[in-house]
C-alpha positions as CSV (number, residue, x, y, z in Angstrom):
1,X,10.0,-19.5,-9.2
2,X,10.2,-22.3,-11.6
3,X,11.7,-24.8,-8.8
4,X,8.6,-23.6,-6.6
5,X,5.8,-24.2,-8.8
6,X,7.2,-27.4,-10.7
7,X,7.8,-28.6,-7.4
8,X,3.9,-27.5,-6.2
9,X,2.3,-28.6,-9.2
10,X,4.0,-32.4,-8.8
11,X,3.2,-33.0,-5.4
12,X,-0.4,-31.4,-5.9
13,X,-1.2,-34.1,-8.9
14,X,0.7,-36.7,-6.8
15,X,3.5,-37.5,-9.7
16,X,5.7,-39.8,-7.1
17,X,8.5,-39.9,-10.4
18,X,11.2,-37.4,-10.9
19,X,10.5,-35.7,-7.1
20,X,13.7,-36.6,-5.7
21,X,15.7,-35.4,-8.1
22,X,13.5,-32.1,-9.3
23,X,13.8,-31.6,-5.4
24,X,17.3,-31.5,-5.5
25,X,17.9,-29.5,-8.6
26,X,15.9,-26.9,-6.6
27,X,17.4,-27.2,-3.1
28,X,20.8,-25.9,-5.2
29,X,18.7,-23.4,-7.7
30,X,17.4,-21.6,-4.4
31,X,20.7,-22.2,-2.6
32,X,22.9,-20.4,-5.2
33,X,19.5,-17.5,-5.2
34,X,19.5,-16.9,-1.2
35,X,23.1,-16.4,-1.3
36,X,23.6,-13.1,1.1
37,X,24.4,-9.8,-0.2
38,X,27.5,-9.0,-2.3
39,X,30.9,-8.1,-0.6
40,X,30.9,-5.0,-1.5
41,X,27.0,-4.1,-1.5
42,X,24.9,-2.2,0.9
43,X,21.2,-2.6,2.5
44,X,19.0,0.5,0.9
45,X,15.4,1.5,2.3
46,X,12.8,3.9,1.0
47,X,9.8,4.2,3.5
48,X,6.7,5.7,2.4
49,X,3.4,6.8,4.0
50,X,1.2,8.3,1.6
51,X,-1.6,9.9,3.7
52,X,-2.4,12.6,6.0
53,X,-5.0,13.4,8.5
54,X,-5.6,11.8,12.2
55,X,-8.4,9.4,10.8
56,X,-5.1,7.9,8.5
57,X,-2.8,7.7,12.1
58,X,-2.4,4.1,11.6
59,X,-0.2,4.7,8.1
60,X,2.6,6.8,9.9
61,X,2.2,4.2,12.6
62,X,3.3,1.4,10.4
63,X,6.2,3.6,8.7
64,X,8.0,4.3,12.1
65,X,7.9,1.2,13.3
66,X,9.5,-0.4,10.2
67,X,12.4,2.3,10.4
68,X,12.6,1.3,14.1
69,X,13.0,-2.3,13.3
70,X,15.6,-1.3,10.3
71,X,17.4,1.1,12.5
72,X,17.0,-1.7,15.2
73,X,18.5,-4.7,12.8
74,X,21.9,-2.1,12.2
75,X,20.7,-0.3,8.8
76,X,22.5,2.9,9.2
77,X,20.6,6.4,9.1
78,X,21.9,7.2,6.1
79,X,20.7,4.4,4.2
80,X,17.3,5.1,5.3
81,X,14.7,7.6,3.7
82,X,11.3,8.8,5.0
83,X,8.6,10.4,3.2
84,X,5.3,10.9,5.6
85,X,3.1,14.0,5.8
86,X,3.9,14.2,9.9
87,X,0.7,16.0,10.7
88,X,0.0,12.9,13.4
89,X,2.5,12.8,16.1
90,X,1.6,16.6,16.8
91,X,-1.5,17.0,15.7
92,X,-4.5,18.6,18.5
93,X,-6.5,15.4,18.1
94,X,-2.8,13.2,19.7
95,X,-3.7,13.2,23.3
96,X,0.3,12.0,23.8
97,X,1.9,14.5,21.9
98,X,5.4,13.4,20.3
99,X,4.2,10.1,20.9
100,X,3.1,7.3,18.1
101,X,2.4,3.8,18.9
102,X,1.5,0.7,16.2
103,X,-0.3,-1.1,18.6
104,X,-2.3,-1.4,22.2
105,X,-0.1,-0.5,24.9
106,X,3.7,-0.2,22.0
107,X,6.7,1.8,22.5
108,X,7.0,5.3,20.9
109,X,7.7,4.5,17.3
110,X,7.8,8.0,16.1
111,X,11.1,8.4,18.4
112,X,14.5,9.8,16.0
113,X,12.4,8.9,12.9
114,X,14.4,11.1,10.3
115,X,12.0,14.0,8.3
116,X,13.4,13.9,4.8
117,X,10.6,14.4,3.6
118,X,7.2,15.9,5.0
119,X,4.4,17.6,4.0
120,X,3.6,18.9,0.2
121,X,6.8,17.1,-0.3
122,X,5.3,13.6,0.1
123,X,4.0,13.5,-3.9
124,X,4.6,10.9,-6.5
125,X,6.8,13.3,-8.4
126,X,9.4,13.5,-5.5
127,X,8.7,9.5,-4.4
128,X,9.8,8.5,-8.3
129,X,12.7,10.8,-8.4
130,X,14.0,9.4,-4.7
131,X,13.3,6.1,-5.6
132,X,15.3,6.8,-8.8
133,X,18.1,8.3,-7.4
134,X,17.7,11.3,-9.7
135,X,19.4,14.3,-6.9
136,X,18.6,17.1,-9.3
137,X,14.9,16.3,-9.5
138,X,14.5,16.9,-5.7
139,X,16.7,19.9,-5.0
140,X,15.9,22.0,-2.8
141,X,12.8,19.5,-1.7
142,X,13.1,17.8,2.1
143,X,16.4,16.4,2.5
144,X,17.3,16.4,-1.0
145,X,18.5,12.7,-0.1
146,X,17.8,9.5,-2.6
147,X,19.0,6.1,-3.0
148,X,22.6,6.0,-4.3
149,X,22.5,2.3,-4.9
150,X,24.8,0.4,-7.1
151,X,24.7,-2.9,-8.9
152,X,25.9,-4.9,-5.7
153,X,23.2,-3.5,-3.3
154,X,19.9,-4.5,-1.8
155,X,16.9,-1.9,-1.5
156,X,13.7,-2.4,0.5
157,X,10.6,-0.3,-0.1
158,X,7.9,-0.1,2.3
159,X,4.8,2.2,0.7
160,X,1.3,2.3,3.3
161,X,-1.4,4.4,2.4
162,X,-4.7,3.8,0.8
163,X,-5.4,2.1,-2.9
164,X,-7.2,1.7,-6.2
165,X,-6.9,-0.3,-8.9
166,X,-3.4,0.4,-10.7
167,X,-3.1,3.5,-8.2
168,X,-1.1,4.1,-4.8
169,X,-2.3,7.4,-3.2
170,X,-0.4,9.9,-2.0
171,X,-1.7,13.2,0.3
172,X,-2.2,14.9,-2.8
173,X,-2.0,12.8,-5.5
174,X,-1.5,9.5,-6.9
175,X,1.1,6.8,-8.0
176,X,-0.4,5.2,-11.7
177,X,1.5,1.6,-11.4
178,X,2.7,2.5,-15.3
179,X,4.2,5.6,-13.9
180,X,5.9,3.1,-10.6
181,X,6.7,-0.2,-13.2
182,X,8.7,2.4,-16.0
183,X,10.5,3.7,-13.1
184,X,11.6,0.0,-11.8
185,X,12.6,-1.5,-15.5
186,X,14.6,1.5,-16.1
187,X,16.3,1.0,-12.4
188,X,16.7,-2.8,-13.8
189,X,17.8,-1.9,-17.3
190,X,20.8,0.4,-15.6
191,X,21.6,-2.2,-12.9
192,X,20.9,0.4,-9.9
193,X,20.4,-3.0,-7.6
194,X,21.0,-6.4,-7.2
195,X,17.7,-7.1,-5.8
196,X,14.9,-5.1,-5.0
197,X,12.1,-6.0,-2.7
198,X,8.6,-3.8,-2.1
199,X,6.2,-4.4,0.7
200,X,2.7,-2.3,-0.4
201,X,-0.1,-1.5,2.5
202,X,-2.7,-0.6,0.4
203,X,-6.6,-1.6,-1.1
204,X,-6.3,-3.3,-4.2
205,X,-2.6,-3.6,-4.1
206,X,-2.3,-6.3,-6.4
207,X,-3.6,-4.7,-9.3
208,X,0.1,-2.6,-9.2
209,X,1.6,-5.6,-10.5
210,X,-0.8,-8.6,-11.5
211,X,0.6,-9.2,-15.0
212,X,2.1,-6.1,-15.4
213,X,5.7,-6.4,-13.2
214,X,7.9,-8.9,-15.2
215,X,9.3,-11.6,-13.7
216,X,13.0,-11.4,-14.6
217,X,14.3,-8.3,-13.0
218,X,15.4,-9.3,-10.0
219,X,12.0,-7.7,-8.2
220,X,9.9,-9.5,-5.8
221,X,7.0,-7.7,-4.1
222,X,4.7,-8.9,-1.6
223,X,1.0,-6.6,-1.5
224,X,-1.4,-6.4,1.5
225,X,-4.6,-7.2,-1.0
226,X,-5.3,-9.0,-4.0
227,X,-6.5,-7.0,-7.2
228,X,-9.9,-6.8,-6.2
229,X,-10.2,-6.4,-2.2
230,X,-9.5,-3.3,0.1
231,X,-6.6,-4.1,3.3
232,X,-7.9,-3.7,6.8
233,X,-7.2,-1.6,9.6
234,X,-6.5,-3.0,13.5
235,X,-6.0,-2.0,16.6
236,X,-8.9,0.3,17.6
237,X,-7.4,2.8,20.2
238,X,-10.3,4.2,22.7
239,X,-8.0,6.7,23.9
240,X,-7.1,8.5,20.7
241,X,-9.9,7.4,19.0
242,X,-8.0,5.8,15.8
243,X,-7.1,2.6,14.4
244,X,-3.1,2.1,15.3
245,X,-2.3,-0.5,12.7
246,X,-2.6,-2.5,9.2
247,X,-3.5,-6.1,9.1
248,X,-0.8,-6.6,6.9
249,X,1.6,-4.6,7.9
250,X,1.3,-5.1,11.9
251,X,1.7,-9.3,10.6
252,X,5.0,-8.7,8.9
253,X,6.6,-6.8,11.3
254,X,5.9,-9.0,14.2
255,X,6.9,-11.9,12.3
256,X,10.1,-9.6,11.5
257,X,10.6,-9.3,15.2
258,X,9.7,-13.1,16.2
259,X,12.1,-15.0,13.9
260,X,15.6,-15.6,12.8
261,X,16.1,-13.1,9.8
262,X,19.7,-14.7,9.2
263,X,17.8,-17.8,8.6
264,X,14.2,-17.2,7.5
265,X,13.5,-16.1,3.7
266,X,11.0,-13.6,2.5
267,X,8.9,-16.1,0.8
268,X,8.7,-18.1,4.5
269,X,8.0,-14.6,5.6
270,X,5.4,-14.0,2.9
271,X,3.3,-17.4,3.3
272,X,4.1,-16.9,7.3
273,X,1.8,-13.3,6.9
274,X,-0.5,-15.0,4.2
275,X,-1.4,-17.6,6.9
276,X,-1.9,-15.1,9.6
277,X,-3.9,-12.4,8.0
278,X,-7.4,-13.4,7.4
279,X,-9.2,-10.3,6.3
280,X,-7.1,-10.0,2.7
281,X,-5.3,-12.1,0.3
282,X,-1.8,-11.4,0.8
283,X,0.2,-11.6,-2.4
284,X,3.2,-12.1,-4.3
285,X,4.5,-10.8,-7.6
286,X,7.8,-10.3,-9.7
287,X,10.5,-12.1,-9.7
288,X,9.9,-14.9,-6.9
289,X,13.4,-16.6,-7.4
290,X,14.1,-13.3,-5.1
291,X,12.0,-15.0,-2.5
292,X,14.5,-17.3,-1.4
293,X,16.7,-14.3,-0.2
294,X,17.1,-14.0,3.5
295,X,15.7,-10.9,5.0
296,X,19.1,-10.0,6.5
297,X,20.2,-9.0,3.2
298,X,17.1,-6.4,3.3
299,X,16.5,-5.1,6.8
300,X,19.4,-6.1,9.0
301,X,18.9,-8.9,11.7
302,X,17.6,-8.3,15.2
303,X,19.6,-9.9,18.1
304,X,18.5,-13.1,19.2
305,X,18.1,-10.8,22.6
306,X,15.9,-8.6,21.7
307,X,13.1,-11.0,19.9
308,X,9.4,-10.6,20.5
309,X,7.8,-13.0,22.9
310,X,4.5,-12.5,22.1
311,X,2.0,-11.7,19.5
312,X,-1.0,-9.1,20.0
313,X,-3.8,-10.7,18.1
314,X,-5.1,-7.8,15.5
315,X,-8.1,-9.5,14.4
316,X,-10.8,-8.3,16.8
317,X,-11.8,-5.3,15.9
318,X,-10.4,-5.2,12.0
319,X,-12.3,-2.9,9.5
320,X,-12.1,-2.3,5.8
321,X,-10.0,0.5,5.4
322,X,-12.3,2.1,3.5
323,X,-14.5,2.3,6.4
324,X,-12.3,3.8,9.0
325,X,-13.6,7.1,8.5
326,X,-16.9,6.3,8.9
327,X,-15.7,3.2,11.7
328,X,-14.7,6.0,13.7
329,X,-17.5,8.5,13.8
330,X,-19.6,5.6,15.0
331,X,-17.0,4.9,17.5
332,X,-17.4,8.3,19.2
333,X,-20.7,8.5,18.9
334,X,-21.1,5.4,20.6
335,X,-19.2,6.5,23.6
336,X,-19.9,10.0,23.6
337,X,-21.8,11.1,26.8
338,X,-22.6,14.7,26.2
339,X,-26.4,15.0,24.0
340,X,-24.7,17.7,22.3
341,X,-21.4,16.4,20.9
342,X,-23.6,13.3,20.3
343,X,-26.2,15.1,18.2
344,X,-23.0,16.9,16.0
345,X,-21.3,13.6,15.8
346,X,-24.8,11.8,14.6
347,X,-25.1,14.9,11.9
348,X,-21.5,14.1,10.7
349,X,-22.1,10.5,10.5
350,X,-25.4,11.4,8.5
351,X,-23.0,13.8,5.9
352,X,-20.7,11.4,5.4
353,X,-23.4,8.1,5.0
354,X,-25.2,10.7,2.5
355,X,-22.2,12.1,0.3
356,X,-21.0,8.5,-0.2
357,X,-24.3,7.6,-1.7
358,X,-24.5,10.3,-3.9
359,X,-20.7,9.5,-5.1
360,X,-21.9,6.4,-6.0
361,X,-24.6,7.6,-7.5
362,X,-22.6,9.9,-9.8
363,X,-20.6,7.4,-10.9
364,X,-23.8,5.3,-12.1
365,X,-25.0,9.0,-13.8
366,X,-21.2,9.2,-15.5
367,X,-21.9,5.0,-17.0
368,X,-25.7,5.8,-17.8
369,X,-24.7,9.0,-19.7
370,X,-22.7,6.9,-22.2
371,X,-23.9,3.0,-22.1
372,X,-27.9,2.9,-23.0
373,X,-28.3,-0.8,-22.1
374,X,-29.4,-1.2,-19.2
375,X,-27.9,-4.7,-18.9
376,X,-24.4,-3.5,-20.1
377,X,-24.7,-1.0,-17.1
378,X,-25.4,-3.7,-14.6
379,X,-22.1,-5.5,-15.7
380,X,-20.2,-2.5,-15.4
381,X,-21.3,-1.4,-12.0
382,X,-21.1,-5.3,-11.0
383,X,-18.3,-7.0,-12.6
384,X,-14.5,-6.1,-11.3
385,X,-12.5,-6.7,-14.7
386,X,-8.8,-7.3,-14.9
387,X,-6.7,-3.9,-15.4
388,X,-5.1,-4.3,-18.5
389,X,-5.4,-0.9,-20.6
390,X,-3.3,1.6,-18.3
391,X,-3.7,4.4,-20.6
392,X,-7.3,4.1,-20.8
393,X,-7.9,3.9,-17.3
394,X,-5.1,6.6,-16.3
395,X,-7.3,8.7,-18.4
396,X,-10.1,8.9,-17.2
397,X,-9.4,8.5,-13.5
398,X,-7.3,11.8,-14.1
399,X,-10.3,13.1,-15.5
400,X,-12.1,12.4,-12.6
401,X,-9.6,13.9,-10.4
402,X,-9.7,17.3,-12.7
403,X,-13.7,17.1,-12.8
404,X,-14.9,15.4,-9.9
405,X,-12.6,15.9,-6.5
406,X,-8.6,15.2,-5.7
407,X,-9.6,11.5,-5.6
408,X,-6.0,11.4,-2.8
409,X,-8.1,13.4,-0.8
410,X,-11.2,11.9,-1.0
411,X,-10.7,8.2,-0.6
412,X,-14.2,6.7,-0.8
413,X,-13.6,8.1,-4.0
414,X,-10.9,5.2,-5.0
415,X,-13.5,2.4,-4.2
416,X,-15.2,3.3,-7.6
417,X,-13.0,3.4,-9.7
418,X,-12.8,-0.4,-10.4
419,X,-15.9,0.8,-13.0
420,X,-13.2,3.0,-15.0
421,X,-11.3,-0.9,-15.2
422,X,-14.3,-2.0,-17.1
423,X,-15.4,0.7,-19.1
424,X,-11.6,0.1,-20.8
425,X,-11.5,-3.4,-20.9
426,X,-15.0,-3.4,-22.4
427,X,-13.1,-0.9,-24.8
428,X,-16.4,1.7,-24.6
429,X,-15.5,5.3,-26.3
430,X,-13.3,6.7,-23.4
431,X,-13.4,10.2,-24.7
432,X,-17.5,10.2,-24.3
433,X,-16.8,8.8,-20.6
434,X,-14.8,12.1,-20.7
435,X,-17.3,14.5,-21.5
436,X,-20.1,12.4,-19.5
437,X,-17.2,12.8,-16.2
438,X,-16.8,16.6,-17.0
439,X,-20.5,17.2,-17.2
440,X,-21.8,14.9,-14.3
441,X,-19.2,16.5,-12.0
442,X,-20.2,19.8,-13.0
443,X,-23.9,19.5,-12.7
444,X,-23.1,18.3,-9.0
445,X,-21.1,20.7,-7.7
446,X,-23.9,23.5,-8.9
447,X,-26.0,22.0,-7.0
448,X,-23.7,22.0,-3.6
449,X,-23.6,18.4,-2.9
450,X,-19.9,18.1,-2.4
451,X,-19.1,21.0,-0.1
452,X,-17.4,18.5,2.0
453,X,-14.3,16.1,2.0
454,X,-16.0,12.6,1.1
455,X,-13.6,10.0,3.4
């Protein structure tokens, strides 16, 4: 990292003296860094989807096709783990059952994808203890499997599902990014990897690691988002009446499939997939020295055979992710001919428009009930703060989740919580925003707004 950005900032201020030879003092620093995997080390990967439900398809979607392309690039099975709800693939609402695609017109990516873990067994608990390679933790949970790596090896995570700020979701709960970074400087500490790379599909994504994942642990991790901004969802399907694909993800994997991954480096890769997706800023964070690493040493290399000839452009009918819920109510309302199944579709559209509102509304109610300045209630609803005070925030979110709703199962839910960022950097009384949360929630639920899942 300090060869790329001396070398950035020089030519960007135009310093003509000392480039030839700073360039050459980095051409061997990232020479001796991209060197390819120890003798003796082995090519890990921990895929993740943390969702469930049809609406969420295009999660499961992405995590089979990366194990395709792993599984295609000569990673063995048993270096591979899965963790996805697999309610999709069968589901009533799959009109090609035992079929998943990632894109308009795809190959089955859901074929041979190993189940090691599904269902209630997709938590953060069971991802931390995999991740760890901690076999007692998960016994007697899926396939009992985690990652037995070693000091010489490589491991690749790949986690899709939906985001807050310093949160992953999971189907039922959440990831807090103190809970993720602990677990990945203890990894560091007792050298269980020689590098360790993370690819994150998620809203907010950056806020995981923006000046909280050091940068000297051998840790590089690219995020869908920035801090402050939700990913986006591609690849309407008219026929199954879902979005097939992430921006982000659908960009990395094509470029996977498109180049030379005994020659091309992650960073390449990661400014190749900045360049290309246009509806969030793709980022980078933790040790980027690791980004001059070829992606061989992380997910295999495809035969020069087998290469992707062409790109299917995304970025026609993108949507926040966020919005995909309500995206595709209108969607099948829009093309629905029956009055009928129209009118029920226009009422759900109407339940959904209406309980979002009055989640936002509660959140103003939980700000209003502590903060009596109007103006300081303004900037909190207004402002998106840098998350700095984990504990704070992990508070109250958790509060939230106790008081309000399961904020993994209500995702709209996750788009508020940036307030929570401010009330602790603005260092307000958090146990008052406790007791406003506990009573706010409460009032509301006795008088039967939330009867429903808000998505």
């Amino acid at each position: 990292m300090w060869c790329s950005m001396r070398w950035l900032l020089a030519v960007r201020m135009w310093r003509p003296v000392g480039l030839v030879a700073l360039f050459s003092i980095c051409v061997v620093a990232e020479a001796l860094n991209s060197q390819s995997l120890p003798r003796n080390g082995k090519k890990w990967a921990l895929l993740v989807a943390g969702s469930k439900e049809f609406y969420n398809y295009r999660h499961q979607a992405d995590l089979c096709h990366a194990y395709q392309i792993l599984r295609g690039n000569g990673i063995p099975n048993e270096n591979i783990i899965v963790m996805m709800f697999d309610d999709i693939a069968n589901s009533k609402e799959n009109p090609t059952q035992g079929v998943i695609i990632n894109e308009p017109g795809g190959f089955n990516v859901y074929e041979n994808v190993p189940k090691d873990y599904t269902g209630e067994a997709v938590n953060s608990s069971t991802f931390l203890a995999v991740l760890r390679g901690d076999k007692d933790a998960v016994n007697g949970i899926g396939s009992g499997r985690v990652l037995e790596t070693g000091p010489h090896d490589h491991i690749f995570v790949n986690f899709v599902d939906h985001g807050a700020p310093g949160l992953l979701a999971m189907p039922s709960d959440v990831l807090y990014a103190s809970q993720l970074l602990t677990t990945l400087q203890e990894m560091s500490v007792q050298n269980k990897f020689a590098k360790m790379v993370l690819y994150v599909e998620a809203c907010e994504s950056g806020s995981m690691f923006d000046a909280l994942l050091p940068d000297d642990t051998n840790i590089f991790v690219i995020t869908a988002a920035d801090p402050h901004e939700s990913s986006y969802a591609c690849y309407f399907d008219n026929l199954r009446n879902t979005y097939l694909g992430d921006v982000f993800s659908v960009m990395w994997m094509q470029d996977t499939e498109q180049e030379d991954l005994g020659r091309e480096t992650l960073h390449h890769q990661f400014e190749v997939v900045r360049s290309r997706t246009n509806t969030s800023h793709v980022e980078e964070y933790g040790d980027l020295n690791v980004g001059a690493s070829l992606l061989k040493d992380f997910i295999g290399s495809t035969p020069v055979s087998s290469y992707r000839r062409a790109i299917k452009a995304p970025l026609k009918d993108v949507v926040s992710s966020r919005d995909v819920p309500i995206e595709i109510v209108k969607r099948k309302m829009r093309a629905e001919l029956n009055a009928t199944r129209k009118h029920e579709l226009r009422q759900k559209l109407h339940r959904m428009t209406k309980h979002r509102k009055v989640m936002v509304s509660q959140f103003r109610s939980i700000i209003e009930a502590v903060v009596r300045s109007k103006d300081k209630v303004e900037s909190i609803i207004n402002t998106r703060k840098q998350l700095r005070n984990l504990k704070c925030y992990e508070r109250l979110v958790q509060s939230y989740d106790r008081y309000c709703f399961n904020i993994a199962e209500n995702s709209h839910s996750l788009s508020q919580l940036y307030m929570f960022v401010n009330v602790c950097e603005m260092r307000l009384p958090v146990e008052e925003f406790v007791h406003a949360i506990k009573i706010t929630c409460r009032n509301n639920s006795q008088s039967g707004f939330f009867t429903d899942t808000v998505v």
